[in-house]
C-alpha positions, -999 to +999 in steps of 0.1 A: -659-681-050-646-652-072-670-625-063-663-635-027-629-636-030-618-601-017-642-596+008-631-630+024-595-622+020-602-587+037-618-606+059-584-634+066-563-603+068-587-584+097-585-620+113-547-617+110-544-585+123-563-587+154-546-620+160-510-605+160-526-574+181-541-597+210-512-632+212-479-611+198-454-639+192-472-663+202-453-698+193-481-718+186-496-689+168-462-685+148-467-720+138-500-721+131-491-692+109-462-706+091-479-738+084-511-722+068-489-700+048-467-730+036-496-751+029-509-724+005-474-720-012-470-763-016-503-758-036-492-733-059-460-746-063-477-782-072-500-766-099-479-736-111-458-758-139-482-773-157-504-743-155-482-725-170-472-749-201-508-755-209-522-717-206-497-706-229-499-738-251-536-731-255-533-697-260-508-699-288-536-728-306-561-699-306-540-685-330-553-706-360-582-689-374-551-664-378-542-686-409-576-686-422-581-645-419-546-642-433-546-599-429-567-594-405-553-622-385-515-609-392-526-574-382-540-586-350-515-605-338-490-578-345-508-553-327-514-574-294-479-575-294-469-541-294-494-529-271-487-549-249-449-550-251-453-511-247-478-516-219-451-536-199-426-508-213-446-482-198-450-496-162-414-505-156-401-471-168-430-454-144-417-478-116-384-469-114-386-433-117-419-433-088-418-459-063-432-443-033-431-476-008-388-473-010-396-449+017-401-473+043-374-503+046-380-537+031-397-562+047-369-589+045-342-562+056-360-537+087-327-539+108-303-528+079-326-513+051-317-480+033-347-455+025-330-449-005-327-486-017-313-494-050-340-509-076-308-520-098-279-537-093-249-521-106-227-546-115-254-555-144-232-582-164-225-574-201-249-576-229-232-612-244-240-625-206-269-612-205-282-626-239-264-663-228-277-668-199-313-658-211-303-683-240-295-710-216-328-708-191-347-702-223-333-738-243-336-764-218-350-798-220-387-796-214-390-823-186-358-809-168-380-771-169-413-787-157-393-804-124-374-773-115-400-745-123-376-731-146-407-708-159-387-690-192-375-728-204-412-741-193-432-711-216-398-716-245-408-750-248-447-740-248-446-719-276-422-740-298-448-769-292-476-751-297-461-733-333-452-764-348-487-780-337-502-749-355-483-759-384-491-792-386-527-799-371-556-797-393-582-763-379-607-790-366-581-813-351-593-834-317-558-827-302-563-789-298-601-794-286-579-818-259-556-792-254-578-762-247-600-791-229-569-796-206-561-760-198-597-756-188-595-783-164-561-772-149-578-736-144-603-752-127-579-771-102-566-734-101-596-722-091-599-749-062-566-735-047-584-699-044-596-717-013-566-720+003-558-678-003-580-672+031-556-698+053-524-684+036-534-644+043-539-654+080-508-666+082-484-642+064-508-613+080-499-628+115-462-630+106-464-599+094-475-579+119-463-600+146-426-592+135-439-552+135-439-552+095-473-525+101-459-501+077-467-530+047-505-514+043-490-478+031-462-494+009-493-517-007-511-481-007-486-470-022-480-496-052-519-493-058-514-459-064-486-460-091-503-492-108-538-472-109-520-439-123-501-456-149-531-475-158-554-446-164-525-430-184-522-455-206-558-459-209-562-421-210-533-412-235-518-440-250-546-462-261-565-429-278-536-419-293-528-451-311-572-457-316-564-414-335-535-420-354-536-456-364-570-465-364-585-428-376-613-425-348-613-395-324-607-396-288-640-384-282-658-408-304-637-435-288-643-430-254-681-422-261-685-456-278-660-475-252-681-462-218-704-489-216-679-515-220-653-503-195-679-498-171-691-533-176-654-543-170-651-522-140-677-539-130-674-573-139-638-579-138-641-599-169-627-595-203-654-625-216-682-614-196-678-581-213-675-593-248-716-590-256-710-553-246-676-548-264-694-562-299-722-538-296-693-509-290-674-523-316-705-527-344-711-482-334-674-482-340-680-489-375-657-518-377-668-547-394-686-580-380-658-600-396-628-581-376-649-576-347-658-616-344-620-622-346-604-594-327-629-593-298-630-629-285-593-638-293-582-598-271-603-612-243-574-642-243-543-630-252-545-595-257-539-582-217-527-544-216-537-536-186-526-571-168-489-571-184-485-535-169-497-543-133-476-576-134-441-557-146-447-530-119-460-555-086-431-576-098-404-543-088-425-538-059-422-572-045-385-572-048-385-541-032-400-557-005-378-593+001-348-572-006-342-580-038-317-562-064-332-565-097-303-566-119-306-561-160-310-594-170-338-603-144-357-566-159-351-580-192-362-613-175-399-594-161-405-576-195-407-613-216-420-629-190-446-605-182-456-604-216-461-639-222-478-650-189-501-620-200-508-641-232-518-672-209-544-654-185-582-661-186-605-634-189-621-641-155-617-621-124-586-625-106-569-643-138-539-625-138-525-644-104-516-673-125-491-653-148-477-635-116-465-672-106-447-672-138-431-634-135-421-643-096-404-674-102-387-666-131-366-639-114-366-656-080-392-641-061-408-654-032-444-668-036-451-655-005-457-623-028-487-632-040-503-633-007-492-600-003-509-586-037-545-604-031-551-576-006-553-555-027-556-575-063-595-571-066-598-536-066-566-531-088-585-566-111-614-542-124-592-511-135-569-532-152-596-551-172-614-522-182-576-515-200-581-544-213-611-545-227-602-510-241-572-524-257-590-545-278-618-518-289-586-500-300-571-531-316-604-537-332-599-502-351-570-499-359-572-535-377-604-529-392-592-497-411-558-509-423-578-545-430-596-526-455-571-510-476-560-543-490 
């Protein structure tokens, strides 16, 4: 289904387009509309939580062979974390100084909507408020999260399970192999609810345009724009400038090395399906087969530059769009969140949808958004994992050469 997925959801939106241009307001088309639409929602909304828990569960496991490569292990997981924390840095501040789509009104709002809309409330409450009520979503009990898709108490409780299971489980323990076993199978039943995206783009497509909401193709023209800019900048700048300084290895041998990798990721939309590719890169790279066989597969899980950007900036543009002020704490709220459903993605095409779930719940955005995204989602999919896929050639470097001076 993946490699058909945009053309059929290009297809659901066409259908939902020349629906609302031949039976406008139509009640039985509104319906039809509103139940596809829910029907898609109930089904995320059934498999969101324990999506969530488990992706980030398993993904926090994969971190054992980090004990058994102590440096290089430490070096790695370090580095994820910063370039992805200033990846998600680096799309929000872009965001809020260029967000093109503020020039026509929000979707939730058209009667009353400002062209100059304000991206952030401003009566932010103090920093000690701030800080507690993170604090209290954050520390909850872990059935109470699960039942009320409390998404920063459901990944708290994730990662404090899955560090003390690091701790304590032996490397070949059968409860991980369950674990990542698990995860698999709930991606799987993910996968089965990519069936329902056609239904639900008919239906929002239909609303959409029946209640004369036509301007929402240049504000999602307009988002694609800013995500694919700040992509190539941090691909074009930021990633060879830490690869130069950090890592010793010229732009120009970097990007000569990395082609054929990010093409295959263009291509491919896949951060594992590129891995034979990036090894080869990685081997006329110089780095070693021992950092290489670590970095490469564990980047292509947890190591998402290029998907914690897109998700920090869609996540401004969809409040934009319901109407949404996005105080401090719920910015705060995106950057964490952002970063950690990154963490949780498979490298497969499309993967990234799941951690948007996580980012628009946890700040009280409606699901509806994602709807809106998959038309354009595919195309933005392959820039993002070439990103990526560069992220982790860099990482590979940078790891390898400080790696080596112990």
């Amino acid at each position: 289904m993946d490699r058909y997925l945009f053309p059929t959801v290009l297809m659901a939106a066409l259908v939902g387009f020349a629906l609302a241009w031949a039976f406008p307001s139509t009640p039985w088309l509104l319906e039809s509309a509103a139940l596809f639409k829910n029907l898609f929602l109930s089904v995320l909304k059934m498999i969101v939580a324990p999506l969530v828990f488990f992706s980030v569960l398993s993904g926090i496991l994969r971190l054992d062979a980090a004990k058994q490569l102590r440096r290089i292990g430490t070096l790695t997981v370090v580095y994820y974390v910063v370039t992805t924390a200033f990846a998600i840095a680096l799309g929000l501040t872009v965001v809020f100084v260029f967000h093109p789509w503020t020039s026509a009104p929000p979707l939730g709002a058209i009667e009353t909507a400002s062209t100059n809309a304000t991206l952030i409330s401003a009566s932010d409450n103090a920093f000690s408020d701030l800080v507690g009520n993170l604090l209290a979503q954050m520390f909850v009990n872990p059935f109470a999260a699960l039942t009320n898709l409390n998404i920063l108490g459901i990944v708290t409780n994730s990662i404090v399970l899955g560090l003390a299971l690091l701790i304590v489980l032996p490397s070949d323990s059968t409860v991980k192999t369950s674990i990542h076993e698990i995860t698999g199978g709930i991606y799987k039943l993910a996968s089965w609810a990519v069936w329902m995206v056609p239904l639900g783009i008919v239906g929002i497509v239909y609303e959409m345009t029946t209640n004369a909401n036509s301007t929402l193709i240049g504000q999602l023209a307009a988002f694609s724009g800013v995500v694919i800019a700040t992509t190539i900048l941090h691909m074009a700048i930021i990633l060879p400038s830490i690869g130069w300084f950090a890592g010793r290895t010229h732009p120009f041998v970097l990007a000569k090395k990395a082609f054929r990798p990010v093409v295959v990721a263009l291509s491919s939309s896949s951060s594992a399906a590129t891995l034979p590719v990036s090894f080869q890169a990685a081997n006329d790279l110089g780095v070693s087969s021992t950092t290489s066989s670590f970095v490469l597969p564990l980047g292509a899980t947890i190591n998402m530059d290029g998907t914690a950007l897109f998700e920090g900036i869609a996540a401004i543009f969809l409040a934009y769009l319901f109407g949404l002020d996005l105080s401090t704490m719920a910015t705060v709220t995106v950057f964490i969140v952002a970063m950690l459903a990154s963490i949780g993605a498979p490298g497969i095409p499309s993967g990234s949808m799941a951690g948007m779930q996580m980012v628009l719940l946890a700040v009280g955005i409606p699901l509806e958004g994602i709807l809106i995204l998959l038309l354009v989602e595919r195309p933005l999919d392959t820039i993002r994992t070439a990103a990526n896929v560069l992220g982790d050639l860099v990482g590979c470097v940078v790891i390898d050469r400080h790696a080596d001076l112990t």
